[in-house]
C-alpha positions in Angstrom: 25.0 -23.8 15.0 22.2 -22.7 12.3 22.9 -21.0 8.9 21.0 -17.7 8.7 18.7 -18.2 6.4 16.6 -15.5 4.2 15.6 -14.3 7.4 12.8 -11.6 7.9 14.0 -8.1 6.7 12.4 -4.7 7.7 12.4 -2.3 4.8 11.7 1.2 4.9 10.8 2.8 1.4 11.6 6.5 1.1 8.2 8.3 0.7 5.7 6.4 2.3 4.9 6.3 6.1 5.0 2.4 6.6 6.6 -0.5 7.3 6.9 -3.0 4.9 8.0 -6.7 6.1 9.4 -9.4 4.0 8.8 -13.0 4.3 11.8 -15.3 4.2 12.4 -18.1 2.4 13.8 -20.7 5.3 15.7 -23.1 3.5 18.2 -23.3 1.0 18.4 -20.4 -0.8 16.5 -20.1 -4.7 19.3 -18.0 -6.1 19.7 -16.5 -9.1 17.5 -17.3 -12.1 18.5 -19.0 -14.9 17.6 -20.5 -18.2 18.8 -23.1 -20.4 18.2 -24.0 -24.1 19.2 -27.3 -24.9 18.0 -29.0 -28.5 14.1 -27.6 -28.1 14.1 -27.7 -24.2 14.2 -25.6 -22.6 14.4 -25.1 -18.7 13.8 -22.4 -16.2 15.3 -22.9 -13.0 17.3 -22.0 -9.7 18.3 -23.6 -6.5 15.2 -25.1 -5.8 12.9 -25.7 -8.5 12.9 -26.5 -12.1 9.9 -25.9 -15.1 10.6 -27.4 -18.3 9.4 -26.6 -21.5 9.7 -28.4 -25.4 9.1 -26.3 -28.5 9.5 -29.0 -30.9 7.6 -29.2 -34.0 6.5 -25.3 -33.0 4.3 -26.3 -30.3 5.1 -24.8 -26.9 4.5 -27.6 -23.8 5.3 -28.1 -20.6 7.5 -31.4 -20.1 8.2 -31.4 -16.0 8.5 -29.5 -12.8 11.0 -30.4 -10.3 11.4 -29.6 -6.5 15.4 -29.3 -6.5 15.4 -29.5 -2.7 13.8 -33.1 -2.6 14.5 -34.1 -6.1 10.6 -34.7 -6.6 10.0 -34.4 -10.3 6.8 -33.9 -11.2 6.7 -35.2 -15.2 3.8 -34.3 -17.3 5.1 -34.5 -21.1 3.5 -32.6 -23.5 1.2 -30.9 -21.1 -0.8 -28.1 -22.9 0.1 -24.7 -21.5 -3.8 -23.8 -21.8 -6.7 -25.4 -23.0 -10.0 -23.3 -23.9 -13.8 -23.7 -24.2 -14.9 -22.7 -26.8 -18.9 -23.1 -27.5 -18.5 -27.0 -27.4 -15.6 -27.5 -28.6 -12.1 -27.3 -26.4 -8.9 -26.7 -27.9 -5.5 -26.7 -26.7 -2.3 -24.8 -27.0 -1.2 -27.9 -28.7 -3.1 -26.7 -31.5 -1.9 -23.1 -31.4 1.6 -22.8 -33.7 4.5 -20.6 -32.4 5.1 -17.4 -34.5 8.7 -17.1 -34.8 11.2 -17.6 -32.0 10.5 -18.1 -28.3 12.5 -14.8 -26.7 14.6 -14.8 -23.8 15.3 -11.3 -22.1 16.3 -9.7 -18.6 14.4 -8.2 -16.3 15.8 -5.5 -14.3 14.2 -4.5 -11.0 13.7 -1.5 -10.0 14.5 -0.7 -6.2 12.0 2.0 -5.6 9.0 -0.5 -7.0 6.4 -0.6 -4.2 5.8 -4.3 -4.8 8.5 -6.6 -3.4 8.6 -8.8 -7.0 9.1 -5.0 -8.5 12.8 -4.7 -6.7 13.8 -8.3 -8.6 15.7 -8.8 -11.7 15.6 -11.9 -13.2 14.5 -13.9 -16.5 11.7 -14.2 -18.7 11.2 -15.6 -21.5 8.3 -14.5 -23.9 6.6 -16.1 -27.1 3.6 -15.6 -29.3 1.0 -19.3 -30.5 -1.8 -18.7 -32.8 -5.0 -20.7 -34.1 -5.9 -20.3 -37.6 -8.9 -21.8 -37.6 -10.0 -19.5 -34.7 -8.0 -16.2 -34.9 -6.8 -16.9 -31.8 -3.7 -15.1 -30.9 -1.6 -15.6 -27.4 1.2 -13.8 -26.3 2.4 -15.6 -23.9 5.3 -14.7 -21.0 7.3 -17.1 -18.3 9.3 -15.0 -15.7 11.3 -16.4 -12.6 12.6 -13.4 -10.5 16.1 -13.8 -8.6 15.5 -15.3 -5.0 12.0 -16.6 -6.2 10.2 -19.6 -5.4 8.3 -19.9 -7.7 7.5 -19.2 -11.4 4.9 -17.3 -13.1 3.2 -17.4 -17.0 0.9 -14.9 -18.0 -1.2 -15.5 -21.0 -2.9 -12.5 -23.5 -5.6 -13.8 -25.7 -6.1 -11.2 -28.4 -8.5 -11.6 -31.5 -9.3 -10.1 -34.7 -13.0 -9.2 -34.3 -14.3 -11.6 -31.2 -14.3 -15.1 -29.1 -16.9 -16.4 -26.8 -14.8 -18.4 -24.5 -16.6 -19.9 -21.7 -13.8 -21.7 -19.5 -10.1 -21.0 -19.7 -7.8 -24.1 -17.9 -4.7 -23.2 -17.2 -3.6 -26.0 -14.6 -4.3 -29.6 -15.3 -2.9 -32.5 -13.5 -3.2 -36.3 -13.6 -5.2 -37.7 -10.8 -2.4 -40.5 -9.9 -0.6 -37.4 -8.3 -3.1 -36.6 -6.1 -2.8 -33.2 -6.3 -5.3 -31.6 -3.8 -7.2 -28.3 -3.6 -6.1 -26.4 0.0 -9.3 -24.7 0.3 -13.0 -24.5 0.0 -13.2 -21.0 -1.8 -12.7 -19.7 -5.5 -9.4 -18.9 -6.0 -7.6 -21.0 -3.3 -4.2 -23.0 -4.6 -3.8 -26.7 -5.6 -0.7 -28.3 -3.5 1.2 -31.3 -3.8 3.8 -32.0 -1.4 6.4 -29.3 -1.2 4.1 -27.9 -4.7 1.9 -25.2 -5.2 -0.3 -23.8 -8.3 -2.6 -21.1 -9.1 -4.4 -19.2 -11.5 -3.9 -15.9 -10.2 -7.6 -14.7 -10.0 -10.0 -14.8 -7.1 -12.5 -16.4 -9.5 -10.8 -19.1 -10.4 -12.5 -22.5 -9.6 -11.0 -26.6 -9.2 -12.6 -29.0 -11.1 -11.5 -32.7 -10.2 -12.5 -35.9 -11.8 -11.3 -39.8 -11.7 -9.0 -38.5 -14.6 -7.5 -35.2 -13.5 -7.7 -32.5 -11.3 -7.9 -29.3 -12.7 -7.8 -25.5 -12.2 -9.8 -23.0 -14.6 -11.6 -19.3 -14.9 -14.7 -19.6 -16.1 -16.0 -16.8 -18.7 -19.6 -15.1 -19.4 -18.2 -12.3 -21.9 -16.3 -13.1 -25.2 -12.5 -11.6 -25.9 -12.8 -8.6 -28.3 -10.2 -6.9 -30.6 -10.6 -4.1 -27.9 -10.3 -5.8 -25.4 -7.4 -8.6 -25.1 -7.9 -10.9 -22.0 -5.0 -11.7 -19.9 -4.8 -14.1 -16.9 -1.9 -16.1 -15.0 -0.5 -19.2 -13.4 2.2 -19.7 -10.7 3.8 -22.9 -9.9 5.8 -23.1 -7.0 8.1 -24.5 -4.3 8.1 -24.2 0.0 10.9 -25.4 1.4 9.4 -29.1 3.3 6.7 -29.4 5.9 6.3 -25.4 5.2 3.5 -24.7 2.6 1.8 -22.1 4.9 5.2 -19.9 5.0 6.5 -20.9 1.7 3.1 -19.9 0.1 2.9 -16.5 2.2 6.5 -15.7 0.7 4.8 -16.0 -2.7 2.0 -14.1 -2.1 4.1 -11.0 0.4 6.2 -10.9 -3.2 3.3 -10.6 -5.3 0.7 -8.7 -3.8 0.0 -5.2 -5.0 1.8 -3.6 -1.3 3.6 -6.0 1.2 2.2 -6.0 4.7 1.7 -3.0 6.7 0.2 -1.9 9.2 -2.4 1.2 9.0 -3.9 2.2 12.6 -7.0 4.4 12.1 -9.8 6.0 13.3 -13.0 5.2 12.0 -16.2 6.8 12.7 -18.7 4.2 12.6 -20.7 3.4 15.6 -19.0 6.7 16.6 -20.9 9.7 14.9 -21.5 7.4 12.0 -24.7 5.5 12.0 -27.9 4.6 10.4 -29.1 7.5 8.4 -27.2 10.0 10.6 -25.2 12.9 8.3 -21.3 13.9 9.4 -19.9 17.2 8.8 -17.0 19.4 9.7 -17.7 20.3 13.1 -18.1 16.9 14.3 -15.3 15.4 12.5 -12.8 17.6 13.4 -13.6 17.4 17.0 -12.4 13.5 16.5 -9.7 14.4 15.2 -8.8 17.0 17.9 -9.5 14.0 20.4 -7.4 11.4 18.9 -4.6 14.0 18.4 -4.3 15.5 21.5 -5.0 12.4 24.0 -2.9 9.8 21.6 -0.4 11.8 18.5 0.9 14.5 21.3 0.8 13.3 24.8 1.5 9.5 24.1 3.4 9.8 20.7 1.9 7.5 18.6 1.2 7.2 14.9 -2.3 7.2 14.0 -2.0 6.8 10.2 -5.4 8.0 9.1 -9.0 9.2 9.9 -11.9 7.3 7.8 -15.3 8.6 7.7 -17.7 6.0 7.4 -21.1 6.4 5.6 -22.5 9.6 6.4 -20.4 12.1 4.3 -22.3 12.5 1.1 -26.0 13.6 0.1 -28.1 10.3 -0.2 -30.1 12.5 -3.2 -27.4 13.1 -5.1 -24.8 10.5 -5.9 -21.4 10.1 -3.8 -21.5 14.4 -3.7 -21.0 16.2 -0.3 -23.6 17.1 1.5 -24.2 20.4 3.8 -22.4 19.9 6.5 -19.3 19.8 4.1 -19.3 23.6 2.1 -15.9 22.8 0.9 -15.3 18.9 0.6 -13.3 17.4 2.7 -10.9 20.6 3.1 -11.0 21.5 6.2 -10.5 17.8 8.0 -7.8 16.7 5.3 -6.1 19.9 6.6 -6.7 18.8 10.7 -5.6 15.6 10.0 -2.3 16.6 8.5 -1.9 18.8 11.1 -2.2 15.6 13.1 0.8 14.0 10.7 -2.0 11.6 9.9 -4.2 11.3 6.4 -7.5 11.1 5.2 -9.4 8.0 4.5 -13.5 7.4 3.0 -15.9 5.1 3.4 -17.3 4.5 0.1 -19.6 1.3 -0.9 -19.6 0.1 -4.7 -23.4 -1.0 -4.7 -24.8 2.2 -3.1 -24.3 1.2 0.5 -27.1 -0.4 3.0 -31.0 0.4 4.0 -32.7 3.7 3.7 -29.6 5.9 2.1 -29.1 3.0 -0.2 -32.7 3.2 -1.5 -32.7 7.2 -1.9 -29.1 6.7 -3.6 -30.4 4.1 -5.9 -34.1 6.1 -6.7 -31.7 9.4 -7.7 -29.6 7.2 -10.0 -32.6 6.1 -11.9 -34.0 9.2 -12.7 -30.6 10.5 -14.0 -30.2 10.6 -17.8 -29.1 8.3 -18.9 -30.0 6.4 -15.4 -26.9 4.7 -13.5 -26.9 0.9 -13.9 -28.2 -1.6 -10.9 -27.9 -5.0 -10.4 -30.2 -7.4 -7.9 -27.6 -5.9 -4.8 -27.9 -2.1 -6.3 -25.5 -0.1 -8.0 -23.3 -2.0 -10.8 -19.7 -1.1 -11.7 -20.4 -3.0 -14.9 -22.6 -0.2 -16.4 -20.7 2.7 -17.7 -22.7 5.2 -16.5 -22.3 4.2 -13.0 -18.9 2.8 -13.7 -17.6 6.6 -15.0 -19.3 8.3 -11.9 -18.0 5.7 -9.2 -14.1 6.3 -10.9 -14.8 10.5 -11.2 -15.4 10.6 -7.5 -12.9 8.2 -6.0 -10.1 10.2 -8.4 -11.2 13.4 -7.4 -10.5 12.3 -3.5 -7.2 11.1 -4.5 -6.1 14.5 -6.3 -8.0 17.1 -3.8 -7.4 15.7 -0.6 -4.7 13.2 -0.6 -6.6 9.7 0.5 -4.2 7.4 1.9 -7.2 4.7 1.8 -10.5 3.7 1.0 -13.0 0.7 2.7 -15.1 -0.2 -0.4 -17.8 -1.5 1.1 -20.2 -3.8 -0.8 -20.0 -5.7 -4.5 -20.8 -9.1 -6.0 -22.7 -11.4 -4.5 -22.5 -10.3 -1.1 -21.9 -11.2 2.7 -20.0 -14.9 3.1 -19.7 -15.4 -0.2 -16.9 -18.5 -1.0 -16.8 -17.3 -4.3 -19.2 -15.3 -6.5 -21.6 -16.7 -9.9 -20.3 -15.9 -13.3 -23.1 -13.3 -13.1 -21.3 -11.5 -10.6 -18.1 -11.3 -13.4 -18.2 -8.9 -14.6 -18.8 -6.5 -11.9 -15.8 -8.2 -9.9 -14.1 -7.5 -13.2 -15.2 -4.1 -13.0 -13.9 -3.3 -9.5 -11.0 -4.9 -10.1 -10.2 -2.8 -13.3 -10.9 0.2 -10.6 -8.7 -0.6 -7.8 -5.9 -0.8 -10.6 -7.0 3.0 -12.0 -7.0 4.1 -8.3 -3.7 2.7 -7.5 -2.2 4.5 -11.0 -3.2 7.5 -9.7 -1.6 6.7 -5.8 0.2 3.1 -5.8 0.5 3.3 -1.8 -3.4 3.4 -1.3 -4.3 1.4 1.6 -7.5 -0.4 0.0 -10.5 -2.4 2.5 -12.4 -4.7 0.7 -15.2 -5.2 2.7 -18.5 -7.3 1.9 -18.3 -9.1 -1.3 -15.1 -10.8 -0.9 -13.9 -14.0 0.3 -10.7 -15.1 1.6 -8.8 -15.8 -2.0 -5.2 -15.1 -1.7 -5.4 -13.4 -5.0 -7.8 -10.5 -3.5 -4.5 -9.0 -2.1 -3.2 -8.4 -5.6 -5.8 -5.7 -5.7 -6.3 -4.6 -2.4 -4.7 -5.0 1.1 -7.1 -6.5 3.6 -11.0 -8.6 2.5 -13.8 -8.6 5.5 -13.7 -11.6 7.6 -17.4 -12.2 6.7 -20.3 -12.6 9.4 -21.9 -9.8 11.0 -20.5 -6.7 11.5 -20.6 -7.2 15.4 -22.4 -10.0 17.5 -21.6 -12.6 20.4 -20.7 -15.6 21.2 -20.2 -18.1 23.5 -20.1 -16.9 27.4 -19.4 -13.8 29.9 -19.2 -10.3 29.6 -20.9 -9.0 26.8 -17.5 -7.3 25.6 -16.0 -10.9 26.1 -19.1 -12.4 23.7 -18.0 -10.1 21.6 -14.1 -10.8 21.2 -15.4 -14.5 21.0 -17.7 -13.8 18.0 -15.3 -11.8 15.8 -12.5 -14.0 16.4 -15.1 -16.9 16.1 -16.1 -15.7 12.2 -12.6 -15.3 11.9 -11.8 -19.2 12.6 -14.9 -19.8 11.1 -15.0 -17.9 7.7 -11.3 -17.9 7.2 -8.8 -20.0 8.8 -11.4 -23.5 8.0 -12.1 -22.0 4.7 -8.7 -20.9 3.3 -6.2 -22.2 5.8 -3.4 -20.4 3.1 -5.0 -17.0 3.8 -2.7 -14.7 5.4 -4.6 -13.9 8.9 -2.8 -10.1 9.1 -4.9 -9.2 6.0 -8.3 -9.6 7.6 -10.6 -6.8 8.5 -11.9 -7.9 11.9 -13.8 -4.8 13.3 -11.6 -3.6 15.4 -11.5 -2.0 18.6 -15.6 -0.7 19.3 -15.9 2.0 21.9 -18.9 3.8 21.2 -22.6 4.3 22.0 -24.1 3.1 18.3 -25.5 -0.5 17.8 -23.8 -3.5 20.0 -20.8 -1.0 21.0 -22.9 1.1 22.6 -24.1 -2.0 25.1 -20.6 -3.0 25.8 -18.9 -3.1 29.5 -16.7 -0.1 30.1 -14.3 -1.2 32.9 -10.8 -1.4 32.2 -10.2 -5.2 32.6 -12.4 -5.8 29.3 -11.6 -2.8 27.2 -7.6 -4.1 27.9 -9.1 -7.8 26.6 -10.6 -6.6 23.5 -7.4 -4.2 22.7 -4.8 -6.3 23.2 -7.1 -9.7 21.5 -7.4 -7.4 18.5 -3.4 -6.2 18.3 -3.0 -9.7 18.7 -3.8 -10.6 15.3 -1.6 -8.9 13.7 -3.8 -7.8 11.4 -2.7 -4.2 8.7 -6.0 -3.1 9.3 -6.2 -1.9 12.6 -9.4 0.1 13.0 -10.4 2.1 16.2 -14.4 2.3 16.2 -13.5 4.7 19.4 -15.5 7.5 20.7 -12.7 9.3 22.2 -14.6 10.9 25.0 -15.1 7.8 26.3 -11.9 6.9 26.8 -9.8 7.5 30.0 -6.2 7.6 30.3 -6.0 3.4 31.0 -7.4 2.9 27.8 -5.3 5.8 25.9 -2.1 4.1 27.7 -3.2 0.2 26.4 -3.7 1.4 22.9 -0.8 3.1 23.0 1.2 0.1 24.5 -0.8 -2.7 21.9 -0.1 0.1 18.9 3.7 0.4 20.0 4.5 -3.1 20.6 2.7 -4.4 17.6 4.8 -2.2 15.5 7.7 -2.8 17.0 6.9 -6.4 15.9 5.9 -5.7 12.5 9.1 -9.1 11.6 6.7 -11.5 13.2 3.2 -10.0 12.4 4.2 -10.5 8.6 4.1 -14.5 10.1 0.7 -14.4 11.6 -1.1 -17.4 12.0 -3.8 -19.6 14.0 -3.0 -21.1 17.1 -5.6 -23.4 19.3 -9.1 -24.5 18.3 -12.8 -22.7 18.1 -13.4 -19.7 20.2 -16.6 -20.2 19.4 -16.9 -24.0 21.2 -15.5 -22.7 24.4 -11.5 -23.8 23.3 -8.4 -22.2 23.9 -7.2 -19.9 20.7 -5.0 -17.3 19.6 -2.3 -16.1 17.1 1.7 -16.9 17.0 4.0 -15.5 14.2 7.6 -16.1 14.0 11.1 -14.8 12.3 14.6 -14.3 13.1 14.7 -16.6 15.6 11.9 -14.1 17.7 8.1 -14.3 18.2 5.2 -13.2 19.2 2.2 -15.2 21.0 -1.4 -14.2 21.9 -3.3 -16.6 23.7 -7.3 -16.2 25.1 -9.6 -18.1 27.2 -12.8 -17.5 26.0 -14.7 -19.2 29.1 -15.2 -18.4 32.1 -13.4 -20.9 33.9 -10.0 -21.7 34.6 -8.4 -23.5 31.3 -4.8 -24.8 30.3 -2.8 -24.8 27.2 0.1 -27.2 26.1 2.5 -25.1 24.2 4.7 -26.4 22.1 7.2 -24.0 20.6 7.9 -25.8 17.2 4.3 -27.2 16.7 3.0 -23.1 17.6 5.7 -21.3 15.9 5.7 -23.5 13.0 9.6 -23.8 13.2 11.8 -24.9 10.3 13.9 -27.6 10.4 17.5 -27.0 12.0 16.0 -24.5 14.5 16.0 -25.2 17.7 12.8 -25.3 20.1 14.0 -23.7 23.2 12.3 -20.2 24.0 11.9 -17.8 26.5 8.7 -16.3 26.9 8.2 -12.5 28.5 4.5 -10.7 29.0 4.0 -8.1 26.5 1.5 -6.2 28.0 4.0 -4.8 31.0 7.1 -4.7 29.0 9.3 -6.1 31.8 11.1 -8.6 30.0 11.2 -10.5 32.8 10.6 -14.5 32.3 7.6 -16.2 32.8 8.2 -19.3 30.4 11.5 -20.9 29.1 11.7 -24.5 27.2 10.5 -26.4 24.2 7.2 -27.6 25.8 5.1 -26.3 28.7 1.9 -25.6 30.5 -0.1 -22.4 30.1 -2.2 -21.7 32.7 -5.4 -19.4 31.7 -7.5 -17.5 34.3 -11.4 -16.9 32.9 -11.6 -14.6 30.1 -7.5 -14.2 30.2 -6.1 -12.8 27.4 -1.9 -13.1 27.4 0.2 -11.6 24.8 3.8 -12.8 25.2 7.1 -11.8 23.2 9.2 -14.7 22.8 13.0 -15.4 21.6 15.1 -18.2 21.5 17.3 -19.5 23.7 
């Protein structure tokens, strides 16, 4: 008999046309928050972790951090809360003095709050340091939120006039505890055991040494009067042998709008491409398509329409051109009549080849000109910065976009990270997507090139490109099967070896591609490996599920398979929230795919990428990544026909795989 345990919840908020899924936490329950003051100590905590912090002699400094399921502590007496670069010099919050009284006070959720950590109450407890010698000032924050696993700080450095600081470290750990970066990128965690810690910032880098290991941001502008900076840490607690699901908990809490899933046209490789200009006529005959052939006759909920690159006037800067006379009015209205919304392509650094050049040569001769970097356009000049924000706003307020794919910033295509050069324009986007999602918090935001696969991307937006080229092939067969390979080859490649935290359902992939523009347009068009390549791609679970689909191409086989992947992988929006890597390298020939896992239910994608017979050994607890105290027996029905009927049962069996086979199965336990 198992307890139930924080399992996977389904919540529906009033207004907004998605499905939001909540992680779990599966194992003994954190509880309420609390907070004790003892003598000078004092001690956040709940019913599975415990930070401790000393304000004697009015310092502030953290003493431990205990795992309360294992009773692990973790001591680190008199560990600075921060420590700064400043010039050459580094100082430490031991040097900083508290101004009055440390301040305990409630927090009170709020149950309409889009972000899940928005519906908890819980405690924080707040308290302001200074520097004299510097001018330093910190307000600084510690909040653990009701059901939590983890704890956050957030620190705001303020000064009277300015501070050039050059690194901020706000995670610093002996090497005897052999605390180890899970990652190769900026921004991935540090883990220890059953422990995790952060700076909350894509840019944040490791640094480790015999001595210590450490986590820091590093800083090319200085802190003005202005401008107060203001960063945080997390430290937290999975429940054992579960950092991937523990982590994702954290992160479905924390993240600017849990998982969802947005299906979507999108008109590149469509009647998007190169240098070739959109207008009504032709947009609103995809529209028609996609509403009468999948919204009315099969029922299914396509949640926007995004127009790629090909909207605006190259010579003129993000404005409409011709084929447009009044905006976007007449397809926002189509695609409402569609019960669907409007999305826009829109790229940060002026977008790619020949438009990008006329773009950039019409900025320059504006006065004042708009700012460029060495990749184009820059968000960090406020010229540019000012006209970027105007136009995204204005497609907010006059035609209702439900999302945006921002499409090149920073340093670029495959980036693990980007130079403190790039700063400030990351800073500058960043400081955008938060104005944007003032304006409309439920914006569905696609970070394309530029990012990398930080965790702490998804504070800011909801899905980062899974890097490589936009299409390509790999491996062997068809050349729609070369295809599959290659995308979920980057995939495995760029993400899952790179940031094996990353949550796999908040990758842009590049969809489903059924059109006649670039590789798409060279693709097989029989049935068998249109049906691969739809239900691979529903497979992953991924929130951003792109249709690249010329819908005259289509015949009712294909409308029917999108509609049944669409369907089911709505229906199992509990165990999408779970998705993760199963198998080894599409790209060397091995078998691969995607499990996720919740109340005691599943789903399971598995593909041969060969062409030759192959086998898998499945083994439910090693696949599903199953807690402790659940048991391994499943039952495993095909997805694709709905039947329910069994084809697998047991905690361990073989999976035969035809060539090329793609097999999506539901699974629940026994």
């Amino acid at each position: 008999m198992h307890k139930k345990l924080y399992l996977v919840l389904i919540w529906l908020i009033a207004g907004f046309n998605f499905s939001f899924a909540q992680v779990g936490y599966l194992g003994k329950k954190p509880g309420l928050a609390a907070i004790k003051n003892t003598n000078g100590t004092i001690v956040f905590e709940n019913n599975v972790l415990a930070l401790s912090f000393a304000t004697n002699g009015r310092k502030l400094v953290i003493t431990g951090f205990k795992d309360k399921q294992t009773n692990q502590l973790l001591s680190i007496p008199n560990s600075p809360l921060f420590s700064l670069l400043l010039g050459n010099n580094t100082v430490n919050s031991n040097e900083f003095t508290l101004v009055g009284q440390a301040s305990l006070s409630e927090i009170t959720g709020d149950k309409n709050a889009l972000k899940f950590a928005g519906k908890l109450s819980g405690k924080k407890l707040s308290a302001d340091l200074e520097d004299s010698k510097t001018g330093l000032k910190v307000h600084w924050e510690a909040t653990l939120l009701n059901g939590a696993n983890y704890l956050r700080q957030e620190f705001t450095f303020s000064v009277a006039d300015s501070v050039k600081i050059s690194k901020i470290t706000l995670l610093k750990f002996p090497s005897s505890l052999s605390v180890k970066k899970e990652g190769t990128v900026d921004g991935s965690p540090l883990v220890h055991n059953n422990m995790f810690f952060a700076i909350e910032h894509p840019m944040s880098q490791t640094m480790a040494d015999k001595f210590s290991t450490s986590i820091y941001l590093p800083r090319l502008n200085a802190v003005y009067k202005s401008a107060p900076l203001t960063i945080s840490s997390v430290w937290g607690i999975t429940p054992p042998n579960q950092m991937r699901r523990g982590f994702l908990r954290y992160i479905e809490l924390e993240r600017a709008v849990p998982y969802r899933q947005m299906l979507h046209y999108n008109s590149w490789f469509d009647i998007s491409w190169d240098d070739r200009k959109l207008s009504d006529s032709v947009c609103l005959d995809r529209i028609k398509g996609f509403k009468d052939s999948l919204v009315d006759k099969r029922k299914v909920k396509l949640t926007a329409f995004l127009f790629d690159d090909g909207w605006d006037d190259n010579k003129t800067l993000w404005q409409f051109n011709t084929g447009f006379p009044r905006g976007f009015s007449k397809i926002a209205a189509a695609t409402k009549d569609a019960s669907s919304t409007l999305g826009v392509w829109i790229s940060p650094w002026g977008g790619y080849d020949e438009p990008k050049i006329q773009r950039i040569n019409y900025g320059k001769a504006q006065n004042p000109p708009f700012e460029t970097n060495e990749n184009g356009f820059s968000l960090t000049g406020p010229n540019y910065y000012k006209r970027f924000r105007a136009v995204t706003t204005s497609f907010i307020k006059d035609y209702n976009i439900s999302m945006f794919k921002f499409d090149g910033v920073g340093a670029g295509n495959g980036a693990s990270g980007a130079s403190i050069t790039y700063q400030k324009d990351i800073e500058a986007f960043l400081k955008l997507i938060t104005g944007l999602r003032d304006e409309k918090p439920d914006l569905y935001l696609s970070l394309t090139v530029g990012t990398w696969p930080s965790v702490y991307w998804l504070k800011y937006g909801d899905a980062i490109w899974r890097a490589g080229e936009d299409t390509g092939l790999g491996g062997e067969g068809p050349k729609r099967q070369q295809w599959i390979t290659y995308k979920d080859g980057q995939a495995y490649t760029n993400i899952v070896k790179r940031a094996p935290l990353f949550p796999l359902n908040s990758i842009m992939y590049h969809g489903v591609c059924i059109a006649d523009n670039g590789l798409p347009g060279t693709l097989e068009m029989d049935d068998k490996n249109i049906s691969d390549e739809i239900w691979a791609f529903f497979g992953t679970g991924t929130g951003l599920q792109e249709l690249y689909v010329n819908p005259h191409k289509l015949n009712s086989a294909n409308w029917d398979c999108i509609r049944n992947a669409a369907n089911w992988s709505r229906a199992h929006a509990e165990q999408m929230a779970d998705i993760h890597w199963v198998g080894g390298d599409p790209l060397k020939g091995e078998v691969y795919g995607y499990a996720g896992w919740a109340d005691k239910k599943a789903v399971l994608t598995l593909r041969n990428p060969t062409s030759h017979s192959k086998t898998f050994i499945l083994d439910v607890k090693k696949v599903f990544d199953l807690p402790g105290g659940y048991t391994a027996g499943y039952s495993f029905s095909d997805a694709k026909s709905g039947s329910g009927s069994t084809m697998y049962r047991g905690k361990r069996f073989t999976v035969k795989l035809a060539p090329f086979e793609v097999k999506t199965m539901n699974a629940s336990q026994l």
